[in-house]
NUGU-737942 format. One record per residue (C-alpha): residue in one letter; x, y, z. Coordinates in steps of 0.5 Angstrom, whole numbers, plus 500, padded with zeros to 3 digits. Layout:
REM NUGU-737942
<code=A, east=X, north=Y, up=Z> .
...
This chain:
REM NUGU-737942
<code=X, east=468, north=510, up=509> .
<code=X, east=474, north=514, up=508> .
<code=X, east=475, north=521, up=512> .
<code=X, east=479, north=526, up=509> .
<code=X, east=479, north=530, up=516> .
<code=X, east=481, north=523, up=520> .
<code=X, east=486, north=523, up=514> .
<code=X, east=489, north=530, up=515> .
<code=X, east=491, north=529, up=522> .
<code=X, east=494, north=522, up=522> .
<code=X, east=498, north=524, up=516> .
<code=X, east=500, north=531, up=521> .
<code=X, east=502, north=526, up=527> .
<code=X, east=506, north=521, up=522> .
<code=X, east=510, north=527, up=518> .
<code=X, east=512, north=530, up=526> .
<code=X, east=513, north=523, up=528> .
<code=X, east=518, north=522, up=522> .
<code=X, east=520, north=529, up=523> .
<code=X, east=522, north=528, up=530> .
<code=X, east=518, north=532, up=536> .
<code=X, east=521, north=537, up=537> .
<code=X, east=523, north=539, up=530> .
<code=X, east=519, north=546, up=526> .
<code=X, east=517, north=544, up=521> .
<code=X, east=512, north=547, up=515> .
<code=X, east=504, north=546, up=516> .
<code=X, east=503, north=539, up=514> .
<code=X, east=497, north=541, up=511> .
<code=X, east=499, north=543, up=504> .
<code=X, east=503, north=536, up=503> .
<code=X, east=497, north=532, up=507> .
<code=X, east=492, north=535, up=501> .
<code=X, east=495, north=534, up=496> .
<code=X, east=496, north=527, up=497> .
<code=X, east=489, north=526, up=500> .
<code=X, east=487, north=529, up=492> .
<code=X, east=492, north=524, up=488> .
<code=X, east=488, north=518, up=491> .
<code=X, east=482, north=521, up=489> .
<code=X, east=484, north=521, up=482> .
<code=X, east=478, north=519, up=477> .
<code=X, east=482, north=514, up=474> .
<code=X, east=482, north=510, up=481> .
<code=X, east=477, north=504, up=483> .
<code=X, east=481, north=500, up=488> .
<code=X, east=487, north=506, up=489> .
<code=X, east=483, north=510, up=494> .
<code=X, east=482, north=513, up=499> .
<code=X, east=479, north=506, up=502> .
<code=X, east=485, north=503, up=501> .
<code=X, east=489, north=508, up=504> .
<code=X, east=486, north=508, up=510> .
<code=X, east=485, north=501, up=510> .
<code=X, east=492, north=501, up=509> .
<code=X, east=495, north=505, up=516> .
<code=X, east=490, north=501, up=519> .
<code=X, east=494, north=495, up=518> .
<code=X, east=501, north=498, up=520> .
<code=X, east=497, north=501, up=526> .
<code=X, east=496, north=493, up=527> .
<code=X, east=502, north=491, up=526> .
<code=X, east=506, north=498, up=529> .
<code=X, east=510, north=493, up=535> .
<code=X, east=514, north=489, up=530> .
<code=X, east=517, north=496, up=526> .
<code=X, east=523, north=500, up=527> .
<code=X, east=520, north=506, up=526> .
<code=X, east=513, north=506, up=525> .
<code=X, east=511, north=513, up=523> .
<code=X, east=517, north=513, up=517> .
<code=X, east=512, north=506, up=515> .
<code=X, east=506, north=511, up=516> .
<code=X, east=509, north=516, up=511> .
<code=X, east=511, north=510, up=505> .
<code=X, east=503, north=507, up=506> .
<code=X, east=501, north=515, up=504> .
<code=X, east=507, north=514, up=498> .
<code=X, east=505, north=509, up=496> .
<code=X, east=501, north=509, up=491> .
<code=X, east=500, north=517, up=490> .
<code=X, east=502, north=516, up=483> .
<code=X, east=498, north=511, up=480> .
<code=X, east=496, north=510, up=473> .
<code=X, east=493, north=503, up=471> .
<code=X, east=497, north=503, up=464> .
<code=X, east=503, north=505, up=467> .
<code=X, east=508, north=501, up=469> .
<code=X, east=513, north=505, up=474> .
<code=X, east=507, north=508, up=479> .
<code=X, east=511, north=505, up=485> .
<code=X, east=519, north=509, up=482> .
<code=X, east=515, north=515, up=481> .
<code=X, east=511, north=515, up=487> .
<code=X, east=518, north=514, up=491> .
<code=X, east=522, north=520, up=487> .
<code=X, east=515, north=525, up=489> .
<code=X, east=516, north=522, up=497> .
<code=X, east=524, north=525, up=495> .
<code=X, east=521, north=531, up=493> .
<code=X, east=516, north=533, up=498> .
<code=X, east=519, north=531, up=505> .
<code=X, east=526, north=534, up=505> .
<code=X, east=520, north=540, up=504> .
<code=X, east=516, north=538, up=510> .
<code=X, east=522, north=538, up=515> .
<code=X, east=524, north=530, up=514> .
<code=X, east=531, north=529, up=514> .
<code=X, east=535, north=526, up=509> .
<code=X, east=536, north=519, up=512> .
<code=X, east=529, north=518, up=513> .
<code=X, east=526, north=521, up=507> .
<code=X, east=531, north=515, up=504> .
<code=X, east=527, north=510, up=508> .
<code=X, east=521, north=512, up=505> .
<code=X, east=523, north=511, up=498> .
<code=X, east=526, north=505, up=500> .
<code=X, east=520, north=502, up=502> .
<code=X, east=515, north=505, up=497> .
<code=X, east=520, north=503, up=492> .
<code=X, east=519, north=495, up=496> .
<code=X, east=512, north=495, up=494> .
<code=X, east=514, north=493, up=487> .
<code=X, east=516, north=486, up=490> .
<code=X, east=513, north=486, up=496> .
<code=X, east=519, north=481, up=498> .
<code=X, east=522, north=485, up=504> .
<code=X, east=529, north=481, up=506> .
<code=X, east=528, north=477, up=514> .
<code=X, east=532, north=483, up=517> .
<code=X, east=527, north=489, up=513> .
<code=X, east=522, north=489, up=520> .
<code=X, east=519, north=496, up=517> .
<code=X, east=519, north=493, up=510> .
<code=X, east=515, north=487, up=512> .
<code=X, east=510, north=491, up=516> .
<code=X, east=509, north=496, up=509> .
<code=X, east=508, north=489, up=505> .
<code=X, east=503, north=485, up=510> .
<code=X, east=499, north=492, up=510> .
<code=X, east=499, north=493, up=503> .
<code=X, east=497, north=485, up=502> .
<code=X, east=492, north=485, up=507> .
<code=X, east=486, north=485, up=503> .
<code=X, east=487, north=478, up=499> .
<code=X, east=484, north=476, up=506> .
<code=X, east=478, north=480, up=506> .
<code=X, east=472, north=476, up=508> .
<code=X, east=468, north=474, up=501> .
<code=X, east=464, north=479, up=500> .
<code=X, east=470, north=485, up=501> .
<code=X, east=474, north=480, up=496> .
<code=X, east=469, north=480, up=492> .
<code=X, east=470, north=488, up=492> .
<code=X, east=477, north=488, up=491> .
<code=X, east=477, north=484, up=486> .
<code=X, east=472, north=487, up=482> .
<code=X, east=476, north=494, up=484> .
<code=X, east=482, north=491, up=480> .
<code=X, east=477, north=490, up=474> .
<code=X, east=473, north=497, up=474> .
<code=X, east=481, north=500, up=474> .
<code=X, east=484, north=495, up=468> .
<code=X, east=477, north=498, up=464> .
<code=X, east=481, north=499, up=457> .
<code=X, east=484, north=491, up=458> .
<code=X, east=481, north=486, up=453> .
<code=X, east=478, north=481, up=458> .
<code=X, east=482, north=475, up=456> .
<code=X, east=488, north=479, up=457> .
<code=X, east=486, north=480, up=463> .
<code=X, east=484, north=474, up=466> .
<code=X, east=491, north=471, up=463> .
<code=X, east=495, north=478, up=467> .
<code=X, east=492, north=477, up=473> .
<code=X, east=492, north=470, up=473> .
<code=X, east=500, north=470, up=472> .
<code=X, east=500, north=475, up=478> .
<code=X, east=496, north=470, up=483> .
<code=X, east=501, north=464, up=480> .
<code=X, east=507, north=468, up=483> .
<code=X, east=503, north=470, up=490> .
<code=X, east=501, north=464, up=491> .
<code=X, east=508, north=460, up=489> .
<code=X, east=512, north=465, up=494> .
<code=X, east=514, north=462, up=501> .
<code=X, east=510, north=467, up=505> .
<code=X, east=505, north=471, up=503> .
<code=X, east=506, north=475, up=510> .
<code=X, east=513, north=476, up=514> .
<code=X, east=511, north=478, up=520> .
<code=X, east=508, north=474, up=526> .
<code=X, east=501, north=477, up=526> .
<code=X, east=500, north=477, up=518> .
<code=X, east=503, north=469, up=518> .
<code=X, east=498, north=468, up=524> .
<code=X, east=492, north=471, up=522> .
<code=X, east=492, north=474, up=514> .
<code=X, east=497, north=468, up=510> .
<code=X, east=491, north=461, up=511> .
<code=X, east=486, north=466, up=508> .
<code=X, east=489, north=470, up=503> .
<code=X, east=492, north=464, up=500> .
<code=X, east=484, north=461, up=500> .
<code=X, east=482, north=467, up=497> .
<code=X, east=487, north=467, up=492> .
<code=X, east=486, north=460, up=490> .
<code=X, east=479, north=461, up=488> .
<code=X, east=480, north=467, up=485> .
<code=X, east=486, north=463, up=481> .
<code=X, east=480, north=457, up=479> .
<code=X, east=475, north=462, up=478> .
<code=X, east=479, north=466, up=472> .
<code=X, east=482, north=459, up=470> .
<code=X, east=476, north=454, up=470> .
């Protein structure tokens, strides 16, 4: 389960990280609140604060392989913070906020670009090889294709609940296109953890789910 105070004081660490020790600042509070109510909006199934948490846990996972690791921290925080499931440019919106709110929050403006660049990155998920944080921001946000079954499962039904108002063989037909195109990348994963231990796993997940829709 997700806990907001445990949320509170690792979205403060990451926003002082970004801003550099020594910089003053405005309380991070405020900003952490309001993010912390956006990913609790109702119209939210798998958007929430689960995957939020479950996201920061996997940069913290793969923090070795970042440039700047609380600048990767603050995009998993944007990068869904605006998410409405009938819309298609939550990922450009959830960016521009990113650039609104941090300038405010004491972060510098090389570093506010960074984190609209990786959350505008999660449209794709397809960070270049030279893009270390962009390719921990990706692996984190797709980890969840290699839950075990069960937690799949949940996903997955997750995903359904969000896209309520879809007909159900438009659906199956959407989402089967989306697992098509996963399954025809290269790589799933870019860094050397997620190719190791997420890529074998998230493609069987993946493959089932594609006969599942399909069969």
């Amino acid at each position: 389960m997700a806990d907001p105070d445990a949320l509170r004081t690792r979205f403060a660490r990451a926003l002082e990280g970004a801003r550099g020790r020594e910089a003053a600042g405005p309380d991070p509070a405020p900003y952490a609140d309001n993010l912390l109510a956006r990913w609790q909006e109702p119209q939210r199934r798998y958007h929430t604060l689960t995957h939020l948490t479950a996201v920061l846990n996997h940069v913290d996972v793969l923090e070795k392989y970042a440039a700047d690791p609380d600048v990767v921290r603050l995009a998993a925080w944007f990068h869904d913070a605006v998410y409405l499931p009938d819309r298609s440019e939550n990922e450009e919106r959830s960016a521009r906020l990113a650039e609104r709110a941090l300038p405010e929050a004491g972060v510098a403006a090389d570093r506010t670009a960074e984190v609209a660049r990786l959350v505008r990155l999660t449209t794709t998920h397809d960070p270049a090889d030279d893009d270390p944080d962009g390719q921990v921001l990706c692996d984190a946000d797709l980890a969840i294709l290699a839950a075990p079954p069960s937690a799949y499962a949940a996903y997955t039904a997750a995903v359904r609940e969000e896209y309520g108002f879809v007909p159900s063989d438009a659906f199956r037909a959407g989402r089967a296109a989306v697992l098509r195109q996963l399954l025809d990348l290269p790589r799933l994963f870019r860094t050397p953890y997620g190719q190791a231990e997420w890529e074998a796993t998230a493609r069987y997940n993946l493959a089932a789910e594609l006969e599942l829709l399909t069969g």
